[in-house]
Residue, then its C-alpha position, 0 to 999 in steps of 0.5 A: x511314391x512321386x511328390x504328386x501322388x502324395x499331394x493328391x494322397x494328402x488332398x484326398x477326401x480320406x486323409x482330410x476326414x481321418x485328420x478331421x475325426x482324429x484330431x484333440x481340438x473340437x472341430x464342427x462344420x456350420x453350414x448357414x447357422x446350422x451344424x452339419x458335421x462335428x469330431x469326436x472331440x467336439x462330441x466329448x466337450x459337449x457331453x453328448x451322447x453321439x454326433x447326432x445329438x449336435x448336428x442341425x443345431x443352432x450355436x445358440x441352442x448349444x450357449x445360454x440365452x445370453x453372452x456375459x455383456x448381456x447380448x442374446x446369444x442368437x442375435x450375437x452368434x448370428x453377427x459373429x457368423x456373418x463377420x467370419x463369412x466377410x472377413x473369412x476369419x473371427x477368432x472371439x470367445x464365447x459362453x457354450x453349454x453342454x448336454x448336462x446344461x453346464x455352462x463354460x467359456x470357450x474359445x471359438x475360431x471360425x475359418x471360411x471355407x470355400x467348397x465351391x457349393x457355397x460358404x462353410x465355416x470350419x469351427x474350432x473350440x479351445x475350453x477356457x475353463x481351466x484356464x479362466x480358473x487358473x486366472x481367477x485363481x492367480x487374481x485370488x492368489x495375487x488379492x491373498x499374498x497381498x492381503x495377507x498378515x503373514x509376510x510373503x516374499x518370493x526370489x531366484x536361486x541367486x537369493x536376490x529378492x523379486x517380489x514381496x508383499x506389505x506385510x513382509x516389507x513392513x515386518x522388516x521396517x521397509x517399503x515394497x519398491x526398495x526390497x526388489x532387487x536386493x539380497x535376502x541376506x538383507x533380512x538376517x545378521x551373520x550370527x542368524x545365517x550361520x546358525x539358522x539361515x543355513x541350516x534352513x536353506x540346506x533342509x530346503x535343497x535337501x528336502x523341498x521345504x521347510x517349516x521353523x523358527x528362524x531369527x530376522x532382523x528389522x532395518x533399525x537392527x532389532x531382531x525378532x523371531x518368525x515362524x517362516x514356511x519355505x518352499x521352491x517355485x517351479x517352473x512348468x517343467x518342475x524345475x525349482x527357479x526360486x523360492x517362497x517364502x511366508x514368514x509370521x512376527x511371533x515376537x508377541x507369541x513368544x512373549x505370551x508362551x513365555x508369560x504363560x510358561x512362567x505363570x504355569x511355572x509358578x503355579x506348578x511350583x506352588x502346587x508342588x512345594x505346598x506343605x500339603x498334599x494336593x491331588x485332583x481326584x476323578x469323581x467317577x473312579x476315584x482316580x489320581x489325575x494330578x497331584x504334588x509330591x507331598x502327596x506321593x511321598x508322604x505316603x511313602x510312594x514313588x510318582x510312578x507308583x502313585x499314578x496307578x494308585x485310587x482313593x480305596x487304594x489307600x482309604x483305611x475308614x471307608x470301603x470302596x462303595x463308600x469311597x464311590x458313595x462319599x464321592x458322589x456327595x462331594x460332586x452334589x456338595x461342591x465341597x467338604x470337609x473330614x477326618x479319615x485314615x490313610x495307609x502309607x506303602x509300607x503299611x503305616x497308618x496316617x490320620x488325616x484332615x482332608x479338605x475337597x473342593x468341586x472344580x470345573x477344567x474344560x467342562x468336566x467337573x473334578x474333585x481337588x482335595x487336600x490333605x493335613x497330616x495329624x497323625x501327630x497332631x491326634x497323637x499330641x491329643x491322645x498323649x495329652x489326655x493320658x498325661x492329664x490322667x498320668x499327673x493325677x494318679x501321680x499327685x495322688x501318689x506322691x499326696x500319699x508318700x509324703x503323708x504315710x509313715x506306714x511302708x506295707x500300705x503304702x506299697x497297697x496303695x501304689x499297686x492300686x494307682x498303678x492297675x487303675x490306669x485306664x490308658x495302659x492295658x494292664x491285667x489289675x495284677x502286679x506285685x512289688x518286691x524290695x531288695x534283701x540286702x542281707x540275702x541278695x535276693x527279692x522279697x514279694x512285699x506287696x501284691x493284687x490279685x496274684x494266684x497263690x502258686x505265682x506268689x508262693x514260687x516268687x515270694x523270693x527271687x534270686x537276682x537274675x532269675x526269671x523277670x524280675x531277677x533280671x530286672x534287679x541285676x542289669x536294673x533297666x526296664x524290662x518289657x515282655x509280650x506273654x508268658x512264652x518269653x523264654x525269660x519268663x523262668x518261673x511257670x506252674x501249670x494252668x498259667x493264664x496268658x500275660x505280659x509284664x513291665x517290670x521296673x527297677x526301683x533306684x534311690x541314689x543309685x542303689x536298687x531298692x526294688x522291682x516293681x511287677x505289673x501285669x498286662x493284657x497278652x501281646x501289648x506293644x511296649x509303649x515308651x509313655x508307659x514305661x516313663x509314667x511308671x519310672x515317675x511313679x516309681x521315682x516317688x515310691x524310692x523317694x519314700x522308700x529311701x525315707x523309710x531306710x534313712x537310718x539304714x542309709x545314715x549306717x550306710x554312709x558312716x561305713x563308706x566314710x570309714x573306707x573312704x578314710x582308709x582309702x585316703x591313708x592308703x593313698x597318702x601311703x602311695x604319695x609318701x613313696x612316690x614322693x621317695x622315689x622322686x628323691x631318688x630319681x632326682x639323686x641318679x639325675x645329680x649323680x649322672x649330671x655330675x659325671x656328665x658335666x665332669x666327663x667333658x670338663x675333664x676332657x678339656x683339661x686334659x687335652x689343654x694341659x697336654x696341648x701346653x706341655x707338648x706345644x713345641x715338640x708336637x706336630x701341627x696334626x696332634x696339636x690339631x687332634x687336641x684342640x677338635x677333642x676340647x671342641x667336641x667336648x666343650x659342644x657336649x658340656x654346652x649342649x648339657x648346659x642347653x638342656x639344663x637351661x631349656x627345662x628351666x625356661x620351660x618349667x618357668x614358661x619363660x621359654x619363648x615359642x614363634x610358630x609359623x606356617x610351616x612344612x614338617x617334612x622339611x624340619x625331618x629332611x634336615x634332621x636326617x641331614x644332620x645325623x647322616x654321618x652318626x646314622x652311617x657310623x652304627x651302620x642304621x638304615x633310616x626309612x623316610x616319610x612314605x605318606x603324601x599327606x599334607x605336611x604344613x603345620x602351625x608350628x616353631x620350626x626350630x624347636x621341632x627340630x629340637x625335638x626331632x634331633x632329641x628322638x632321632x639322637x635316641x633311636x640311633x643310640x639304642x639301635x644295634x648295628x644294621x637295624x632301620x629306623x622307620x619316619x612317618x608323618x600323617x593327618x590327626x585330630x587334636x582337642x583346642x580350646x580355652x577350658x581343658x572341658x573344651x571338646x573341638x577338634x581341630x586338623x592336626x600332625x602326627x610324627x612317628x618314628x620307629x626303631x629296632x632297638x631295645x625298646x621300653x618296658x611298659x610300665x614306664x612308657x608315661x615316665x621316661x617323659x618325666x625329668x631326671x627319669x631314665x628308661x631301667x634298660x637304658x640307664x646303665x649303657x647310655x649315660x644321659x641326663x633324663x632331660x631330653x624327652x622331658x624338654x621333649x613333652x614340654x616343647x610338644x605340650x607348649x604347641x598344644x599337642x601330645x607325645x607318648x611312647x609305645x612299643x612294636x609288635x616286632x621290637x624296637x620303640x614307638x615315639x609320637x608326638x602330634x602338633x596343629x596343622x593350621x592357626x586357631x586364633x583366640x585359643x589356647x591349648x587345653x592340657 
């Protein structure tokens, strides 16, 4: 197609009414001031049903009477007409109204045309209607940001601030006109936008908003906490360009919440600590609502468990109905006051004071009651009126022992006190018998109410036999339920069910009796009973032993012959202990002298030698000789030593300096020291294994003493190739200043074992003892007898103890303990 057929196509009355009938925007046709053709999109602005219903209309017929400046909408339609008809243009807005009568601005532009056949004004209509509430709203909008008490800030991606309102400038302590420009990070110390502004600012890229707390800072430095709402502001192609951001001071807030935690804090404190039980009861069901731990736990329940739980749940007295019935008088009430029972989980049976109280919490009306427990409390009472009744029968008692010189009645009388006892649940049957010291047996002495069969089959009773034979051998109370008690021996046909106490009937420790009461079938043993009738049978010995004081008196001068005899026999043993101490201390002469001789003789001799071979012997035998007098001369000081040490001892005149120090330590140089002894009799010496603490209050160098002395004797008495065994470990040793002193006190304990010869068992205290020798050890050792006595006295002069035993395998045990820390102001007890 030629441009010129597609100009004519254009200019074709075809192409300009398709473009007219298609066209989105509202086009109308006035001819005059009537419209004479409109396009569907007209039609569809004015809700009209068909075209028809617009053509030949008035533009005031389509407006309401009058424009908003108050103009009617004729006379203004008609000016508006004719100055588009002069100027051939008018563009103005205008109020239109539709077929259903609803009225909206419109923007009206109208265009002359010139058709030839006289003037046409092409009319178009743009509907303000979304517009103009776009502006109302953006004016709302604009009035509420700046209004409004929460702070209002918006700014680019950049974080430079663009705009804020009053309340969030005056929040941070600054005017509007200075905030514009600058940075958010303004608003926010470091510490706050690494720990809460970045997060915040991450969920924003993340997610599109964010809603939380967040700390700010005031222009003067003071931070505060804000509840801040962020989000982005888009353009009109949904592209985020900025953020906005509502943020509210909850300083004040948080102070309240703060007040409010801590006095809901405390409130509940002293709801859960209250020395009651406190619960708040739902009136219409008996149910737990709330309650404190007294509550759950006194009943022997778990809060969980209790939570489950209702008022008949755990009501011994009253029936479910009543519990309902009781509740409905407490809500008509308010209040109330009573005793009832509880039951705990595990079946246990509380008394209890329960005080309730109507409350009211957000209109509703509860039941808060607390509970005392009086268990003890009724128990206090019960035991105080069985006490009462108790002291009375037991004044009367006693009335009577004092004034009866006639034992058969007195027994009578007793019985009698003893069945009228209304607290106790006794069957007025009981008899007593008393001890045959001739026949060891009992003999019925007195009885109420017995068969003739019970008192004909136990008029005498075998110790050990049946109830009361068991009662008189082990002489402790006895308490039995019913006659099926397989200790209940003695049966006869048609025996009636019955329990027993029985007592025994001591006087100085000696049995006099056993006192036989019968009781109701199945009673529980009730330690009131049984100490109300030990009292009772107290008095009844104390007039018993009056009764048999002369048989005492015989007594006694029998047990003082046989403690004179015992005395002689004593004396006796004394008499040979005392001639085996002369004889231990003759073997100690004899071995001292031969001891202090052997060496003494020694350096005689090789002084003598040395003196007459002094020219003619070499260097070397004149060298061998002297180390001999050396050596000897080191044996006879080390006797003189031991001599002098158990004198100083014995004296306490021996002076001890303990110090902090570790034991392990002394050992390791004991063993040092006898390396070479322990390497001559081939001995293998095991050390200390334990990595218990070492360090002891001790004299380092008297436990050296006493190491040496025991290592010494573990290498003499071990044959060749045998070990020796050292362990240190922790022990507990009596300190105090009285030997009745009973503390305790972190100790040491030092054990070496050997594979030697051991000791005989009856001498492992007395080879501790001076001048003594062990009998397997006296006739190849040689030795004064002095080494373990220095020994003992050194370890006693510390506060501790040694003593001897034997392995299971062979070999001795020696061990001695020593404290481990200072205790000032005491001393050792023996």
């Amino acid at each position: 197609m030629t441009a010129s057929c597609r100009k004519r196509a254009f200019d074709s009355e075809a192409f300009h009414h398709t473009a007219f009938e298609v066209s989105h925007d509202a086009i109308l046709l006035i001819e005059g001031e009537r419209f004479i053709d409109c396009n569907p999109a007209a039609v569809k602005m004015l809700r009209a049903v068909e075209k028809s219903a617009v053509l030949d209309m008035h533009p005031s017929d389509l407006s309401p009477q009058c424009q908003p400046d108050g103009t009617l909408s004729r006379r203004k339609a008609a000016a508006m007409i004719e100055q588009a008809l002069d100027t051939g243009f008018n563009r103005f807005e205008w109020w239109h109204r539709r077929m259903d009568g609803e009225v909206f601005p419109c923007e009206v532009t109208l265009t002359a045309i010139d058709t030839g056949g006289g003037p046409l004004l092409h009319v178009t209509w743009r509907d303000l209607s979304r517009e103009k509430a776009n502006r109302e709203q953006l004016k709302f909008l604009e009035a509420a940001v700046r209004h409004s008490p929460n702070g209002i800030a918006t700014s680019g991606l950049d974080g430079i601030i663009r705009t804020t309102n009053e309340a969030w400038a005056r929040m941070h302590g600054y005017n509007v006109e200075e905030l514009c420009g600058r940075h958010a990070n303004l608003f926010y110390t470091r510490e706050q936008r690494e720990r809460e502004v970045e997060p915040m600012r991450q969920q924003v890229r993340a997610t599109g908003s964010f809603s939380g707390e967040v700390g700010h800072v005031r222009r003067n430095g003071e931070t505060f906490p804000t509840w801040m709402t962020v989000g982005p502001v888009l353009d009109d192609d949904g592209r985020a360009v900025g953020l906005i951001a509502s943020a509210l001071d909850i300083s004040e807030a948080k102070e309240q919440e703060r007040r409010l935690q801590e006095s809901e804090r405390r409130y509940r404190m002293l709801f859960e600590q209250a020395p009651n039980a406190i619960t708040i009861v739902d009136l219409e069901d008996g149910s737990f609502l709330q309650f404190n731990r007294q509550a759950h736990e006194n009943l022997g329940y778990s809060r969980e468990e209790f939570q489950q739980l209702k008022i008949p749940d755990i009501e011994v007295v009253e029936s479910e109905d009543e519990v309902r019935e009781h509740l409905a008088r407490i809500e008509q009430q308010g209040h109330d006051l009573f005793e009832t029972r509880h039951r705990r989980k595990d079946g246990e049976i509380l008394d209890v004071e329960v005080i309730c109280q109507v409350i009211e919490i957000d209109g509703r009306r509860y039941n808060q009651s607390i509970w005392r427990d009086i268990t003890e409390q009724k128990r206090a009472e019960e035991t105080l009126r069985r006490e009462i009744l108790r002291r009375s029968n037991l004044a009367r008692l006693l009335e009577a022992s004092l004034d009866s010189s006639d034992q058969s009645a007195l027994l009578v009388l007793f019985l009698d006190l003893m069945l009228d006892q209304p607290t106790m649940k006794v069957g007025h049957r009981g008899a007593v018998f008393l001890m045959d010291q001739e026949s060891g047996e009992l003999r019925m002495a007195a009885s109420r109410n017995l068969e003739p069969c019970v008192t004909t089959n136990c008029a005498r009773v075998p110790l050990g036999r049946c109830l009361c034979g068991r009662v008189a051998r082990d002489r402790v109370p006895l308490h039995s339920m019913d006659v099926d008690d397989p200790r209940h021996e003695i049966r006869f046909p048609g025996i009636e069910p019955h329990g027993h106490y029985i007592l025994p009937i001591m006087g100085n420790d000696q049995l006099l009796g056993v006192v036989n009461l019968y009781l109701e079938p199945h009673v529980q043993y009730d330690q009131m009973d049984v100490d109300y009738l030990r009292a009772a049978t107290d008095i009844l010995a104390g007039t018993l032993h009056r009764f048999h004081a002369e048989e005492e008196l015989q007594r006694y001068t029998e047990q003082l012959e046989e403690a004179v005899e015992e005395r002689t026999r004593k004396l006796a043993d004394a008499a040979i202990h005392a001639e085996q101490a002369n004889q231990a201390k003759s073997r100690f002469l004899a071995n001292m002298s031969h001891e202090l001789r052997t060496p003494m003789h020694a350096i005689l001799s090789f002084s003598r030698l040395g003196s007459r071979r002094l020219k003619q012997a070499s260097r070397e035998k004149l060298g061998s000789y002297f180390s001999n007098i050396g050596e000897s001369g080191d044996r006879l000081l080390h006797l003189l030593d031991d001599l002098l040490d158990l004198s100083k001892l014995e004296a306490g005149k021996m002076t001890m300096e303990p110090r902090q120090a570790d034991l392990l330590e002394v050992v390791d140089r004991c063993m040092a020291e006898h390396q070479a002894s322990l390497e001559e009799h081939r001995l293998t010496l095991v050390p200390p294994t334990s990595q218990a603490d070492t360090l002891g209050w001790f004299d380092p160098a008297r436990i050296t003493q006493v190491i040496s002395n025991l290592l010494g004797n573990a290498i003499k008495f071990s044959s060749p190739g045998g070990r020796i065994w050292i362990e240190i470990q922790q022990d507990r040793i009596r300190w105090g200043r009285r030997a009745s002193d009973r503390k305790e006190i972190r100790a040491l304990r030092f054990s070496l074992r050997d594979e030697g010869i051991g000791i005989p068992g009856d001498e492992l205290e007395s080879v501790f003892d001076k001048f003594i020798q062990s009998s397997k050890t006296r006739s190849r050792s040689g030795g004064t007898g002095l080494g373990l006595a220095i020994c003992k006295e050194i370890i006693e002069a510390h506060g501790g103890r040694i003593w001897a035993g034997n392995a299971a395998k062979g070999g001795a045990i020696l061990s001695f303990t020593i404290p481990a820390r200072k205790v000032p102001g005491f001393f050792p007890t023996p």
